[in-house]
C-alpha positions in Angstrom: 124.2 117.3 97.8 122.1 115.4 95.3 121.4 113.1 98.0 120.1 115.7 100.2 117.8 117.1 97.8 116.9 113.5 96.9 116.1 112.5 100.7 114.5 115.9 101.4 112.1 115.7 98.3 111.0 112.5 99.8 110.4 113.8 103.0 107.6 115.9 101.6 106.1 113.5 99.3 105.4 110.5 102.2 101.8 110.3 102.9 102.0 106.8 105.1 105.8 106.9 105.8 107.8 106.0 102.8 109.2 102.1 102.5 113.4 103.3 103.7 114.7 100.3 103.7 114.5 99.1 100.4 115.9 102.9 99.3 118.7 101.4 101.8 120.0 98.8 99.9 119.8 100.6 96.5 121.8 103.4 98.4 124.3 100.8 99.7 124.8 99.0 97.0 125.2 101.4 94.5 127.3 103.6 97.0 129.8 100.9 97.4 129.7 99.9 93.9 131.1 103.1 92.2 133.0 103.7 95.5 137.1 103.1 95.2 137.2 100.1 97.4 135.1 97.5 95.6 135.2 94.2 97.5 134.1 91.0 97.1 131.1 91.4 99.2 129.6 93.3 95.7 128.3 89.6 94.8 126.5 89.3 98.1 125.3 92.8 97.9 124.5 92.5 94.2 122.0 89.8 95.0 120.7 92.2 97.5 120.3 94.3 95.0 118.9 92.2 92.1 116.2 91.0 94.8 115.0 94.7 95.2 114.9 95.1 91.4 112.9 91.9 91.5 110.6 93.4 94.7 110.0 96.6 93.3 108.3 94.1 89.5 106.9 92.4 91.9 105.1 95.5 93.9 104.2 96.9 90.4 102.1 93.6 90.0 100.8 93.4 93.2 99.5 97.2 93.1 97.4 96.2 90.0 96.1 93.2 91.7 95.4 94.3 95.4 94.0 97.4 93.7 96.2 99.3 96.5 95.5 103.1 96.6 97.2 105.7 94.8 99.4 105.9 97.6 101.8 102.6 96.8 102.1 104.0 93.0 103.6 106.7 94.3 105.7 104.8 96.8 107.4 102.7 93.0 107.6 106.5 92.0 109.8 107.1 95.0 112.0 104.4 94.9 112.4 104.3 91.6 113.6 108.2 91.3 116.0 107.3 94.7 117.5 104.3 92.9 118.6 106.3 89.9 119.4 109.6 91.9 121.6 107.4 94.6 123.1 106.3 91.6 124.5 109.9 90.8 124.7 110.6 94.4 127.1 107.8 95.3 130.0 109.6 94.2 129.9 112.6 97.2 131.9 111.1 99.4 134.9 109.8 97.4 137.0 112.8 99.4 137.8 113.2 102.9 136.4 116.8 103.1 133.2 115.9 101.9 132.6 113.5 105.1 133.4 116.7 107.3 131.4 119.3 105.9 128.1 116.9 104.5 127.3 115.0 107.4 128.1 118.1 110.1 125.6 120.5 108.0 123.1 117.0 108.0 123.0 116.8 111.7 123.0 120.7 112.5 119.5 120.7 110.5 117.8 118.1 111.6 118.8 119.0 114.9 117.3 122.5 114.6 114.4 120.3 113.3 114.1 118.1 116.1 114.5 121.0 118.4 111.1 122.8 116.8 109.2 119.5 116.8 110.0 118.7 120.2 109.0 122.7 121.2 106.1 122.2 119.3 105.3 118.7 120.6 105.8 120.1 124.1 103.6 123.4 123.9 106.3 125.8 124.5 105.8 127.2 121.4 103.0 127.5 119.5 102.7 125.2 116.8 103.1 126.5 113.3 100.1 124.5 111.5 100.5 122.5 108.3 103.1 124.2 107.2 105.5 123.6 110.2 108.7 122.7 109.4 108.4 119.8 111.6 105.0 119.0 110.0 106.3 118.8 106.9 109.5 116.2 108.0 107.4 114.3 109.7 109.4 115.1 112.8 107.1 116.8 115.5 105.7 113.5 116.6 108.9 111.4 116.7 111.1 114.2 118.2 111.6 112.2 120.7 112.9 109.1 119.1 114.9 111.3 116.2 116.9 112.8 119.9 117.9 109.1 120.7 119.6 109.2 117.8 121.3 112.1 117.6 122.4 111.4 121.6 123.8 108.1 120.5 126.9 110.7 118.9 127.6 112.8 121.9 131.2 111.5 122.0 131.7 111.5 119.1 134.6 113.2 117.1 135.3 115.3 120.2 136.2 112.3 122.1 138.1 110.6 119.8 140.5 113.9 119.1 140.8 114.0 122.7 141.8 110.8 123.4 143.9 110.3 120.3 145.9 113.0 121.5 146.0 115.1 117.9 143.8 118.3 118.0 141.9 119.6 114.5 142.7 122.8 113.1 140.5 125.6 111.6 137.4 124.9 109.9 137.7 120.7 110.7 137.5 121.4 114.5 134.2 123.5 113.9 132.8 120.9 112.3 134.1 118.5 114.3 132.8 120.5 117.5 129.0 120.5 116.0 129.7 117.4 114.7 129.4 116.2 118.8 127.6 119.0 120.4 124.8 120.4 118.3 123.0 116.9 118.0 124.0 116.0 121.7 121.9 119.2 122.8 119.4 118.5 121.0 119.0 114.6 121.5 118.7 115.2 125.1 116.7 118.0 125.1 114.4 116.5 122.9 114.7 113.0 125.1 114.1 114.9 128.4 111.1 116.5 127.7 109.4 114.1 125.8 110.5 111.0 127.6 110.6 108.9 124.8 111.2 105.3 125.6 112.5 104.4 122.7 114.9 107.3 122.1 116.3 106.4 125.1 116.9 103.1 124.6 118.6 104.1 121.5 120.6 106.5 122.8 122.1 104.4 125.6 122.6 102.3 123.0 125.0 104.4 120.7 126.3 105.3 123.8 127.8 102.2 124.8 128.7 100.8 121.7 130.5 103.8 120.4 132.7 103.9 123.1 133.3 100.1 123.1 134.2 100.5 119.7 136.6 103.2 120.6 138.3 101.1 123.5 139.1 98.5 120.6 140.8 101.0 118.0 144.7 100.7 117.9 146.8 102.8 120.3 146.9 106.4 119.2 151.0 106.2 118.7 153.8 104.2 118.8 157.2 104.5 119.5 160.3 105.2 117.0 163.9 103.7 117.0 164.9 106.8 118.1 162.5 108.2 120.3 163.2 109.3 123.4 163.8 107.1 126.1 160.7 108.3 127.9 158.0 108.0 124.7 157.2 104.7 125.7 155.8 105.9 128.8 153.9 108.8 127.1 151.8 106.2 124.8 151.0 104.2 128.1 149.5 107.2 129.4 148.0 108.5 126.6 146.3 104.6 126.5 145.5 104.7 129.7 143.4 108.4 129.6 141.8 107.2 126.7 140.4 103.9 128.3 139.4 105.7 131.6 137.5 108.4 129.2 135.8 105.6 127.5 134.8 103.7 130.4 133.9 107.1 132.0 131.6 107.8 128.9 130.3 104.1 129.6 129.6 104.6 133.5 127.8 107.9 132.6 125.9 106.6 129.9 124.5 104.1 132.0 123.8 106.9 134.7 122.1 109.2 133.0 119.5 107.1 131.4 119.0 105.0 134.6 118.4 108.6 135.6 115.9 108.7 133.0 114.1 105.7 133.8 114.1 106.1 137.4 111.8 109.3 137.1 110.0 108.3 134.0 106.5 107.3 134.9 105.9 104.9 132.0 108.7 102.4 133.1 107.8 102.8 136.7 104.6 101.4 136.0 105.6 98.8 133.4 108.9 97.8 136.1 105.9 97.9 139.0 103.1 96.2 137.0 101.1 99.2 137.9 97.9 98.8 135.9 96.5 101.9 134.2 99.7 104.2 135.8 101.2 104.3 132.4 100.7 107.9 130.7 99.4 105.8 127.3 97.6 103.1 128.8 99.3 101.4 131.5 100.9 97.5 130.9 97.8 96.6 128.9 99.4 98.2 125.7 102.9 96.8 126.5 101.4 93.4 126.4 98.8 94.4 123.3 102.4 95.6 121.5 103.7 92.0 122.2 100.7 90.2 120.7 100.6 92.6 118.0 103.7 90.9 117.0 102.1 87.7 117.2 99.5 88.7 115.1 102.0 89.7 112.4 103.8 86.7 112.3 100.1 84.8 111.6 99.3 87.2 108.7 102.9 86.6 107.0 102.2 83.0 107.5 98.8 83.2 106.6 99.6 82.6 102.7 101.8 80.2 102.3 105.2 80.2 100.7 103.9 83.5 98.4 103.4 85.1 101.6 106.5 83.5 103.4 109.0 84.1 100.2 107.7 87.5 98.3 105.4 89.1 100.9 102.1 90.4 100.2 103.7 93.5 98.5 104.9 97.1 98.9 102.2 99.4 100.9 100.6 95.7 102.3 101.9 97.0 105.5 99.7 99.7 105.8 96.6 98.3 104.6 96.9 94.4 106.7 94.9 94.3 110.1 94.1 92.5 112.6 90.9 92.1 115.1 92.0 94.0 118.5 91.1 91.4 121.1 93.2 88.8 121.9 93.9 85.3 120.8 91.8 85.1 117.9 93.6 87.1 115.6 91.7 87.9 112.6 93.1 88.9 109.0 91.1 92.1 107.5 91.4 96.1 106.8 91.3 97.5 110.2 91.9 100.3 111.7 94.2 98.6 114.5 96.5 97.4 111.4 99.6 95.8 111.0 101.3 99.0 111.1 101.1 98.8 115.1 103.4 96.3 115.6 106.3 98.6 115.5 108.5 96.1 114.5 110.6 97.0 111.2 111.4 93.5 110.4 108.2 92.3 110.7 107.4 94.9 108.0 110.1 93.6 106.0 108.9 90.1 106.6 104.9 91.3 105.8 105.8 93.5 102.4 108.7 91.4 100.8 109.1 87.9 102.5 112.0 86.2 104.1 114.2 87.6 101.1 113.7 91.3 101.7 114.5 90.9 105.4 117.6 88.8 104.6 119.1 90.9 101.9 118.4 94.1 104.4 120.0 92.1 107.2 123.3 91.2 105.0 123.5 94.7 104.0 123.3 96.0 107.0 126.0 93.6 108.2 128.6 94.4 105.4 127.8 98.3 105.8 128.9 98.3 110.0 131.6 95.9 109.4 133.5 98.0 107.4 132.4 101.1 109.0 133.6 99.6 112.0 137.1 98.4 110.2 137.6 102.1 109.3 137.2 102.9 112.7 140.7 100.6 113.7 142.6 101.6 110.9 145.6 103.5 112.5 146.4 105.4 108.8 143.0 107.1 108.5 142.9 110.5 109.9 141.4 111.0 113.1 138.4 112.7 111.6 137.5 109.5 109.1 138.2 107.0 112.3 135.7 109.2 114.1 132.9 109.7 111.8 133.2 105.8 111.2 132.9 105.0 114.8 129.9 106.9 115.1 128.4 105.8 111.8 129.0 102.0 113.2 127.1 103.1 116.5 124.2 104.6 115.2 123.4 102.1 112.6 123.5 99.8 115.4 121.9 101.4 118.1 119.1 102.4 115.1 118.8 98.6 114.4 118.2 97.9 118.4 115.2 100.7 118.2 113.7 99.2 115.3 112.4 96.0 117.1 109.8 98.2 119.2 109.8 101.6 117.2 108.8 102.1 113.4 112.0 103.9 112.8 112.8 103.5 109.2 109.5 105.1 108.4 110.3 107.8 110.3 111.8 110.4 107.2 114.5 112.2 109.5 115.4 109.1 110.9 115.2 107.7 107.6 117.9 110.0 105.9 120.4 109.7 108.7 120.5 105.7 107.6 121.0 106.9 103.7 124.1 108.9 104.7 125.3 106.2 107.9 125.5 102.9 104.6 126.7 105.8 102.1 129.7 106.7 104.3 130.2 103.2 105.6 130.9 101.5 101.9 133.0 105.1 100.9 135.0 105.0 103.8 139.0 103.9 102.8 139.6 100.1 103.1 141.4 99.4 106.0 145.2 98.8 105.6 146.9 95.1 105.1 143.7 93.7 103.5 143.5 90.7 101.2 140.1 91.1 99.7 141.0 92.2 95.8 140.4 95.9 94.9 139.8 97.5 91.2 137.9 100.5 90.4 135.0 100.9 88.6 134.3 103.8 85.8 131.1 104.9 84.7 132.2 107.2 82.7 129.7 106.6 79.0 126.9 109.5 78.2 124.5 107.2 77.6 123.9 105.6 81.0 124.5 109.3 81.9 122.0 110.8 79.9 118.9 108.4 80.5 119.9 108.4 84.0 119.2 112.4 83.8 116.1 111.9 81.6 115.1 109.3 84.3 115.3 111.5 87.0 113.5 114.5 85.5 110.5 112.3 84.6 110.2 110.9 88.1 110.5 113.8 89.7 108.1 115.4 88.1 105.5 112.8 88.5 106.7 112.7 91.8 106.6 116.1 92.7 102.7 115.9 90.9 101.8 113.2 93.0 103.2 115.0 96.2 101.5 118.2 95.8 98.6 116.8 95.4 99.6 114.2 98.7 100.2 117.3 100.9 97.2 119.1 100.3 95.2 116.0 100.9 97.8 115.8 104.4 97.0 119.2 105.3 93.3 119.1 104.8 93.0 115.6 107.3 95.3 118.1 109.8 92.9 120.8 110.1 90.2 118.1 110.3 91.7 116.3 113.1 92.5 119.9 115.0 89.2 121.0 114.1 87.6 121.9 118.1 83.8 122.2 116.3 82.3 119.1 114.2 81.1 121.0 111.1 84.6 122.2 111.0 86.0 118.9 110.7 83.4 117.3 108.5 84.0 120.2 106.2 88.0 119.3 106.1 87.1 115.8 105.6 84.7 116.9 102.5 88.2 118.7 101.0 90.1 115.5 101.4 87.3 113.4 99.8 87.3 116.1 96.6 90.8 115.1 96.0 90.9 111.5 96.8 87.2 110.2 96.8 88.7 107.0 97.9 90.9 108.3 101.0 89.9 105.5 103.8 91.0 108.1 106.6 88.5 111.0 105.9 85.9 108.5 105.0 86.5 106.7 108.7 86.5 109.6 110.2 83.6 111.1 108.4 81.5 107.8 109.3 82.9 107.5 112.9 81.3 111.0 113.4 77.9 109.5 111.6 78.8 112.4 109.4 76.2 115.9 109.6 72.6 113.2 109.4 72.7 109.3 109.6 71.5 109.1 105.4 75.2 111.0 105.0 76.8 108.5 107.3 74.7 105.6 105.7 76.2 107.0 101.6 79.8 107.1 103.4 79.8 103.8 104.9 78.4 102.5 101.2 81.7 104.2 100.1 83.6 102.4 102.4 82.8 99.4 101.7 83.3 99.9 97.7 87.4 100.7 98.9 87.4 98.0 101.3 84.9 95.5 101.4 83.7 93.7 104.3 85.6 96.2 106.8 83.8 95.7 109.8 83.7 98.9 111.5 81.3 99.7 108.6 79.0 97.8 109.6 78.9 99.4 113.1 78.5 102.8 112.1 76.2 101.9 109.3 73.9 99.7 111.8 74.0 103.1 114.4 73.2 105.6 111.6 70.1 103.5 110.1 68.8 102.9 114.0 68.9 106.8 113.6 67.3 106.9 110.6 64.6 104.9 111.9 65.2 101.8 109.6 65.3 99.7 112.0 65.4 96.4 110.2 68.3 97.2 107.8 70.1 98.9 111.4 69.5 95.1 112.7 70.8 93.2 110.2 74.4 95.5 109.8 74.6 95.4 113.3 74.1 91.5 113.5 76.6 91.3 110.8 79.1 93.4 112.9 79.2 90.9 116.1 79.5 88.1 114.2 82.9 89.6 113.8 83.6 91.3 117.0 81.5 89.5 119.5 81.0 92.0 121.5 80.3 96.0 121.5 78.2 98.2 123.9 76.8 100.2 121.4 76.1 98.1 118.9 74.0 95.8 121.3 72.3 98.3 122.7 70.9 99.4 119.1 69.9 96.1 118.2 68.1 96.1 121.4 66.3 99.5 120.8 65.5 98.3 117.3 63.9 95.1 118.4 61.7 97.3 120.9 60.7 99.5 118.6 59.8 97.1 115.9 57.6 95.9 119.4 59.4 92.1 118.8 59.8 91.4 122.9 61.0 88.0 122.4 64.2 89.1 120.4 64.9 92.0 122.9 64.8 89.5 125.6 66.4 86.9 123.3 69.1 90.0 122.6 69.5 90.9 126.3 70.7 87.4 127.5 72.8 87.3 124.4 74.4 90.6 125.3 75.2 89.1 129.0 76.5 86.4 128.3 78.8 88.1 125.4 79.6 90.5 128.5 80.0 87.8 131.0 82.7 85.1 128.1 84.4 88.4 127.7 85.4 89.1 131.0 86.2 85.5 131.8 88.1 85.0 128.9 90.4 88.1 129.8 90.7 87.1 133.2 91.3 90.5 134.7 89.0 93.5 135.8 89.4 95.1 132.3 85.7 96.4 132.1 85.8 97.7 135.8 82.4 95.9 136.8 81.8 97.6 140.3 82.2 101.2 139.0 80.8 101.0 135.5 77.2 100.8 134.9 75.5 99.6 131.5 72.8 102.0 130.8 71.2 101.3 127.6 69.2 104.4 126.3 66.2 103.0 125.4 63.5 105.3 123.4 60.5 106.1 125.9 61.6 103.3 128.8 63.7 104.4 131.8 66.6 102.1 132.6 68.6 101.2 136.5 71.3 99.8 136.7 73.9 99.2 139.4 76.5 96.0 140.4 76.7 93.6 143.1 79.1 90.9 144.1 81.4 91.6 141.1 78.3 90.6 138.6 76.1 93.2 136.3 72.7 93.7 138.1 69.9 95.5 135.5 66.2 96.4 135.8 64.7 97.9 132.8 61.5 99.0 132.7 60.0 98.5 129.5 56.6 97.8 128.7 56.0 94.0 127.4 59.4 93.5 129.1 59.9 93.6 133.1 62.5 91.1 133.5 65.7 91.4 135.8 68.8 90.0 135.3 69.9 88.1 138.3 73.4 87.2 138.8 73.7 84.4 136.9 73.5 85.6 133.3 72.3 82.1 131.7 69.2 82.8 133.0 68.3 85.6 131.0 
């Protein structure tokens, strides 16, 4: 239970999605340590664990040196309250009955969760506001991937009491029942109407791995000396329906969610190559996801061994971008950040280096092995086998997800791993093995007490820091639902008031050049005191001063701005505007051709009709000039007439 208040405290403390794989290994490790069946895997795992010691001094340092916002000191805060609390929590599952009644009543909530995220998601219902219970979980936009998960399950405990011929009794087949069911429902509920790719994948995943696991677990029985004569044919049988139930659950696995796919539009178009068929965007953001990755892989190289061995530090992650447009991959703050890569070992690799990902992977490795040994040892109860069976698929299945969805910053995702490593490394060691076993008592006050004391301050500080987090949340949720502007400049002004420095409201303020362009002009100045040289500032800053009338300063930031990006509509058409209102004709021309031939590299490079040339027309809105334009022969045609400038561009922009 003091795991589930731990791992529900931190559910409403995230503010960028909380770092859950480094809580992982302190949960694993300290889980197995004071766990009966301590194995020689400790020294492995306590190198693990000694490197996330090691990470989180390391973070500390980096935070003061990065300057990173408040946001990654109360990340430590996080961690460091989890790694004492897991401490005290690591002791719930020493007993049988705890593994049937924790980890039912686990999956029955975040079920119910998932359900209201996925209503809420979906419009059935309306949604609740900021203080949804889904809001506040962070499940309502990951419904979808958090029913993957739960659907990977679906056989489950059922299916193994079926097929091991032994029914439950009482209160362990209710659990065991909602165990399979509750979760199933809502996993493909959720999965149905949201059509989430990667819960699917997921899903079919647990699918076929729990029931390969279950086709490998000893026989259900065996035969006595004197046992009837016909007992050895009962066992055959009783093998025999359990493989053709497994291979059944296989076969129907693989149905449904070809089922799925079949009638989902998304992999339609990406199976089809349809181009702009896709509901988010068509294959042009399957292949930005790929080179996304890329990009990631060049910023963790990008430093060295620092970079390569220790990462760039915890919350790096979030802050790390990239230009959008590729190949030339460019290192800065960005809104299109690292954190679209959806890649969870990338993030590893980007926050704590080749040794965070390696001691994640070994844990990882140690915690299904033994969940999946539990699951073939014959003297467990049917229950145990069961629950380690499914523990071994999800973790797996989880770990196939995480190479195209950020699931371990997903919270209710997130917690589900925290009880899958605890149960793994608590679960009985399985009979016949050599590996030396001792025990290990903590049973001194003192380690007890400042443990305590530990806890108490964290949480406090956490709890502090939270409070304030969510209200700063709840304010950028109204802003962003906000239908009028003033409404949403007014939530951004309450987000600012508690963090001046918040780089979302002060984006968003900007993007919206704010309620006049001097406002937008003192934001961007902001900006670029939190993040300096962020190039979108320059943008909006150029726009609002155009506005403003100051057009030399507009000029200069917008200048300053391609030399980044290259090319942008907007911005050339107010350099343009502010060259022919400052009446300099030979830079507006100078400008035009410039613009063109920007246009024209742009298009060529990409190779593709990405801007749409016959259907999209450039109309630059020139102050006190009208402007034509139309297309011919796949090239931009464009009269403007402007006084002291009556040229047209013929099709051959290099002689502009």
């Amino acid at each position: 239970m003091v795991l589930l208040v731990s791992g529900t405290i931190t559910w409403q403390l995230e503010t960028l999605k909380n770092l859950g794989y480094f809580t992982l290994i302190s949960v694993a490790f300290f889980a197995f340590l004071l766990s009966p069946g301590f194995r020689k895997e400790g020294i492995v795992l306590g190198a693990s664990f000694f490197w996330y010691v090691v990470f989180l001094c390391l973070s500390l340092v980096s935070l003061i040196w990065a300057r990173l916002t408040y946001e990654s000191s109360l990340y430590l805060a996080i961690h460091f309250a989890n790694l004492v609390l897991l401490l005290l929590a690591a002791n719930v599952f020493r007993q049988e009955k705890d593994l049937v009644l924790v980890l039912p009543s686990l999956t029955v909530v975040l079920s119910i969760l998932s359900f209201i995220g996925f209503l809420e998601r979906c419009r059935i219902v309306e949604p609740y506001g900021a203080y949804s219970p889904s809001r506040i979980i962070s499940t309502m936009g990951n419904a979808g991937y958090l029913g993957g998960i739960l659907a990977a399950l679906i056989p489950a405990a059922c299916a193994f009491a079926l097929v091991s011929g032994k029914k439950g009794k009482g209160l362990r087949l209710f659990f065991t029942t909602i165990l399979a069911w509750v979760p199933a429902a809502a996993g493909v509920v959720a999965l149905f109407f949201t059509g989430a790719r990667g819960g699917m994948i997921t899903a079919a995943a647990g699918l076929v791995i729990f029931s390969i696991l279950l086709l490998g677990v000893s026989s259900p029985g065996s035969t006595k000396a004197n046992a009837p004569p016909n007992a050895a044919n009962q066992v055959r049988k009783a093998q025999a329906s359990r493989r053709f139930i497994l291979l059944s659950i296989i076969v129907l696995s693989f149905v449904v969610f070809a089922g799925f796919i079949a009638f989902n539009p998304a992999f339609r178009a990406l199976i089809r190559s349809e181009p702009g068929s896709m509901p988010t965007g068509g294959t042009s953001i399957f292949n930005n996801r790929l080179g996304a990755w890329r990009a990631a892989i060049l910023i963790w190289l990008s430093e060295g061994p620092r970079s390569i061995l220790v990462g760039r530090g915890m919350g790096s992650y979030y802050v790390l971008g990239f230009s959008y447009f590729p190949p030339d991959y460019l290192l800065e703050a960005s809104t299109f950040s690292f954190k679209h890569a959806h890649n969870e070992y990338l993030q590893l690799l980007a926050e704590g280096g080749i040794f965070s990902l390696v001691s994640w992977l070994v844990l990882v490795f140690f915690s299904s092995r033994r969940a999946v040994g539990a699951a073939r040892n014959p003297e467990l109860s049917i229950t145990a086998r069961a629950l380690a069976a499914a523990v071994a698929a999800g973790s797996i299945s989880m770990l196939i997800q995480n190479l195209s969805d950020p699931l371990l910053r997903t919270s209710s995702a997130q917690v589900l791993y925290y009880f899958f490593t605890c149960i793994s490394f608590a679960l009985p060691l399985p009979a016949g093995s050599k590996i030396k076993v001792r025990e290990l008592h903590v049973s001194t006050k003192i380690p007890k007490a400042f443990a305590g004391i530990t806890v108490v301050l964290l949480l406090c500080f956490s709890l502090f820091q939270g409070y304030k987090s969510f209200q700063v949340d709840t304010a950028l949720l109204d802003a962003f639902s906000s239908e009028s502007m003033d409404a949403a400049l007014d939530s951004f002004d309450k987000v600012l008031e508690r963090d001046p420095d918040n780089i979302h409201a002060l984006y968003e303020k900007l993007s919206r050049l704010s309620r006049s362009p001097q406002e937008a002009i003192t934001t961007a100045e902001r900006i670029e005191k939190v993040i300096p040289g962020f190039r979108q500032t320059a943008l909006f800053k150029g726009m609002a001063e155009s506005l403003a009338g100051r057009y030399k300063e507009a000029s200069v930031s917008l200048r300053r701005y391609l030399s980044q990006e290259s090319f942008n509509n907007a911005a050339w058409a107010h350099i343009i505007t502010c060259e022919v209102m400052l009446a300099d004709t030979d830079s507006a021309a100078a400008s035009l051709g410039d613009f063109f031939r920007a246009r024209h590299s742009l298009v060529m490079r990409w190779k593709e009709d990405y801007f749409n040339l016959e259907e999209r027309e450039l109309r630059l809105g020139l102050s006190g000039s009208s402007s034509r334009s139309y297309s011919e022969d796949g090239f931009l045609v464009a009269e403007l007439n402007i006084p002291h400038l009556n040229r047209v561009a013929t099709r051959n922009p290099s002689s502009l």
